[in-house]
TILOZA-926598 format. One line per field, with one value per residue (C-alpha): residue in one letter; x, z, y. Coordinates in steps of 0.25 Angstrom, whole numbers, padded with zeros to 4 digits. Each point is the difference from the previous one (the first is absolute). Example, Ala and Ser with C-alpha at 12.3 -4.5 7.8 and 13.67 -1.06 7.14 Angstrom:
# residues 2
res <- a	s
px <- 0049	0006
pz <- 0031	-0002
py <- -0018	0014
***
This chain:
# residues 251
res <- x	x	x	x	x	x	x	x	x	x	x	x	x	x	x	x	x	x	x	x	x	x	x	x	x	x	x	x	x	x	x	x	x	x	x	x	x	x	x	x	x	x	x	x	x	x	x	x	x	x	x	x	x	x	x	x	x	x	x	x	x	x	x	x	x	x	x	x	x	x	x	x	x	x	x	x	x	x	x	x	x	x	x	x	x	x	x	x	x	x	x	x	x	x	x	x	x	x	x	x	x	x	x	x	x	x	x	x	x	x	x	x	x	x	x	x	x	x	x	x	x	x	x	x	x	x	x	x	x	x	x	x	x	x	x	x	x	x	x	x	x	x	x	x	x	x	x	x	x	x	x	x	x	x	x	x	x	x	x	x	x	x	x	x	x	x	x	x	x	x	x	x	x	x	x	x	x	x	x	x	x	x	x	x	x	x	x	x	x	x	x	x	x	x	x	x	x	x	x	x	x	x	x	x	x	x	x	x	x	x	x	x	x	x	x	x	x	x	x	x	x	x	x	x	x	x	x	x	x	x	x	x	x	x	x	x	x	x	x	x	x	x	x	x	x	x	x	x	x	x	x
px <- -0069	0008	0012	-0006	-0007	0013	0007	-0011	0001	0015	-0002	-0008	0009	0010	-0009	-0006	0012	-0009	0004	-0015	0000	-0011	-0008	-0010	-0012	-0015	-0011	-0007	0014	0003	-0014	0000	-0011	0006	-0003	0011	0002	-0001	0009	0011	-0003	0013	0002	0011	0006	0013	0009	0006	0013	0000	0002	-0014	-0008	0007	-0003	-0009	-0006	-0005	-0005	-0010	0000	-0004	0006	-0009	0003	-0012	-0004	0009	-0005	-0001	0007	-0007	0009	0001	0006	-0001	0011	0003	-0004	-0015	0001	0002	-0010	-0010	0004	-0004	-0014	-0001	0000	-0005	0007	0014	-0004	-0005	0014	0008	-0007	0000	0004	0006	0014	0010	0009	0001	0012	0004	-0006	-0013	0001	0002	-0014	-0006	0001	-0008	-0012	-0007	-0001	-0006	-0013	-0013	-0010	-0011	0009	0000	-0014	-0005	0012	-0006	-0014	0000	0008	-0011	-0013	0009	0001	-0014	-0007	0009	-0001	-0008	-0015	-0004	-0007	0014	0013	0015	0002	0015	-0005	-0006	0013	0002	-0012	0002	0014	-0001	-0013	0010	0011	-0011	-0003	0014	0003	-0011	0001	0016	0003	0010	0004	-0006	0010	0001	-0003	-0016	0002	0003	-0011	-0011	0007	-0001	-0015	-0007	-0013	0000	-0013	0006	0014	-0005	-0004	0016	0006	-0008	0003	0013	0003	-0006	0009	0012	-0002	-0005	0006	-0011	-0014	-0010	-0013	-0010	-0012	-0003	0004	-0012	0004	0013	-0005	-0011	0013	0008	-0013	-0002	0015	0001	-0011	0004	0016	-0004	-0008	0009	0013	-0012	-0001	0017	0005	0010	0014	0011	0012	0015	0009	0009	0014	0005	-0005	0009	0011	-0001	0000	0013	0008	-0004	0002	0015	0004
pz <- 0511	0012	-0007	-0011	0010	0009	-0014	-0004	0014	-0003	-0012	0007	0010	-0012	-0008	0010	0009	0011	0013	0000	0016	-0002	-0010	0000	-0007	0003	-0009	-0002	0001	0015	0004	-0004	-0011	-0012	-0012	-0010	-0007	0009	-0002	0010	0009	0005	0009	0007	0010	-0006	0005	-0010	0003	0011	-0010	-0007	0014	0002	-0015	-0002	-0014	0006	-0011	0004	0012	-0009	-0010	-0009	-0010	-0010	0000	-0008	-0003	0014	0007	0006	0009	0008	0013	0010	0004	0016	0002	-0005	0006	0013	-0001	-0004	0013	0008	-0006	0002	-0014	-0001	-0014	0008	0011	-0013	-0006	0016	0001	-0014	0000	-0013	0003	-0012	0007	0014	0008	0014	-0005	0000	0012	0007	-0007	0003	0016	0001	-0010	0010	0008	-0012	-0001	0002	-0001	-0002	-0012	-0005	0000	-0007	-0011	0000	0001	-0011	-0010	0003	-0003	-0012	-0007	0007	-0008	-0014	-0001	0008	-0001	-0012	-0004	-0008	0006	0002	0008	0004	0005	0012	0006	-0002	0010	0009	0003	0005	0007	0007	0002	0007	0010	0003	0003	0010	0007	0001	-0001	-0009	-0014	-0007	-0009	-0014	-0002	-0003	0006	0012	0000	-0002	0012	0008	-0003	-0011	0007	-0002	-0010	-0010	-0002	-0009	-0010	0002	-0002	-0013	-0006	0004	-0008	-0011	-0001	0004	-0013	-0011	-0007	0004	0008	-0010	0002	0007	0008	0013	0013	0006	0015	-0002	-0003	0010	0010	-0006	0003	0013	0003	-0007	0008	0014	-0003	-0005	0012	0010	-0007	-0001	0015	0005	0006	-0011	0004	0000	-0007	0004	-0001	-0011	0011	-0003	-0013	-0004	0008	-0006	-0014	0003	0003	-0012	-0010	0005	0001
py <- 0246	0003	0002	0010	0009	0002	0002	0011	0006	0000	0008	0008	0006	0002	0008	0008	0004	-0008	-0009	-0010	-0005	-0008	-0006	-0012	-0005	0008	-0007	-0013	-0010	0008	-0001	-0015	-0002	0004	-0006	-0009	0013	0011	0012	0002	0014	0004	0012	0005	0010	0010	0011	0010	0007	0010	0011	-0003	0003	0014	0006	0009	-0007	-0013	-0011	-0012	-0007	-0012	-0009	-0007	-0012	-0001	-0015	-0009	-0013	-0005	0011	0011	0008	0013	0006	0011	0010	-0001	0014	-0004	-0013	0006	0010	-0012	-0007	0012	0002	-0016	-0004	-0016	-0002	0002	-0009	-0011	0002	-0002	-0013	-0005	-0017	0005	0006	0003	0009	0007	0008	0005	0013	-0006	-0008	0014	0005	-0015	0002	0013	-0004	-0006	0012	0008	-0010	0008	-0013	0010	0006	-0015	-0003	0009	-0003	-0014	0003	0010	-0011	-0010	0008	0006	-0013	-0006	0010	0002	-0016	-0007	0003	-0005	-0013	-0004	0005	-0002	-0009	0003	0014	-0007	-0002	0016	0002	-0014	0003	0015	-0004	-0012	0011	0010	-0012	-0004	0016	0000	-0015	0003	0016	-0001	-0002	-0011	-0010	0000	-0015	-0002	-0014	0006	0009	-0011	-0009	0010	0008	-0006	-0008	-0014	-0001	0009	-0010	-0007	0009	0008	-0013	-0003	0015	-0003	-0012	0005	0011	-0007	-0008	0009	0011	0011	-0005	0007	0003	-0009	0001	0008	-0008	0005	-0007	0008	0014	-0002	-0003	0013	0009	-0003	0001	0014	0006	-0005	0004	0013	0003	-0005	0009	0013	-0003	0000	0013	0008	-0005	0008	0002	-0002	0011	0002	0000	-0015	0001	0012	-0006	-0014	0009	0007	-0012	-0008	0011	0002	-0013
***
């Protein structure tokens, strides 16, 4: 699959007049629990020629692929990704430390040593937090319900913990996540979801785990008073960011 997502990225840049500086892997397979047949999310990070950013008719800042068997890809321009990084976006901080890496420049290196000074953990959290109550609530509170959407809560609940233990951004792989912050009572009952979804096509339906949602209620009340409670941070300014944006583009 390597070899035919770097040749659709190719194709990519051809078709759209586009540079890609980095692109990686963003659902399930980065995040290490994807099932046999997952779809493949790949993103990545482009540069147009310097003309395009001094028009006066600007197009989309994003490229989409609709999904293709089991492609699905779609990029950001540099301009919005920068623009993300200032406002502390986690989906850009996700992609910078994707395992998964099909293709990366000296470009993005440049944009890679100043992402850490963007990360607002309060801006983070509440990312998090708000994925996990999302899901908790859509799939999770029935008597029967899918059982794969419990890693859509567990996970940002974990990624919540690790911003607050370590102030900083959390990784990408779940396993890293669970050594790190998932109590030791609640291991086995991941490890089993996990297996079962390492083996079969899609998990289904099943019974509510109550011990697990018990677990996922506590943990959503006591994270979302303890983000309520920190101090509003604030934001870099936009200097770096505009020079950084200026050198890549005329390179």
């Amino acid at each position: 699959m390597f070899e035919i997502i770097t040749a659709n990225l190719a194709e990519i840049e051809k078709n759209e007049n586009i540079r890609i500086i980095h692109a990686v892997e963003s659902g399930s397979r980065a995040w290490g629990f994807a099932s046999p047949d997952s779809d493949y999310d790949v993103r990545f990070i482009y540069i147009r020629p310097i003309e395009y950013y001094l028009r006066l008719d600007r197009t989309r800042d994003v490229i989409e692929y609709p999904l293709n068997g089991m492609l699905d890809i779609n990029g950001w321009d540099l301009d919005k990704t920068l623009r993300l990084l200032h406002s502390s976006n986690p989906t850009l901080f996700e992609w910078n430390n994707s395992p998964m890496i099909y293709k990366t420049t000296k470009e993005w290196e440049s944009v890679r040593k100043e992402i850490d000074n963007y990360f607002q953990a309060k801006s983070g959290l509440y990312h998090y937090l708000g994925t996990a109550m999302g899901n908790y609530r859509e799939f999770l509170k029935g008597d029967s319900v899918k059982l794969k959407k419990y890693f859509y809560v567990v996970r940002p609940l974990l990624a919540c913990k690790w911003i607050l233990d370590k102030k900083c951004t959390p990784p990408m792989l779940f396993s890293e996540l669970v050594e790190a912050e998932l109590e030791e009572e609640m291991r086995p009952i991941i490890s089993n979801l996990l297996e079962q979804k390492a083996h079969t096509s899609e998990m289904g339906e099943g019974d509510r785990i109550d011990e697990l949602n018990d677990y996922i209620e506590i943990n959503l009340a006591s994270l979302k008073a303890t983000v309520d409670a920190m101090p509003k941070e604030r934001k870099a300014d936009w200097h770096k960011l505009n020079e950084l944006f200026l050198e890549l583009v005329q390179r």
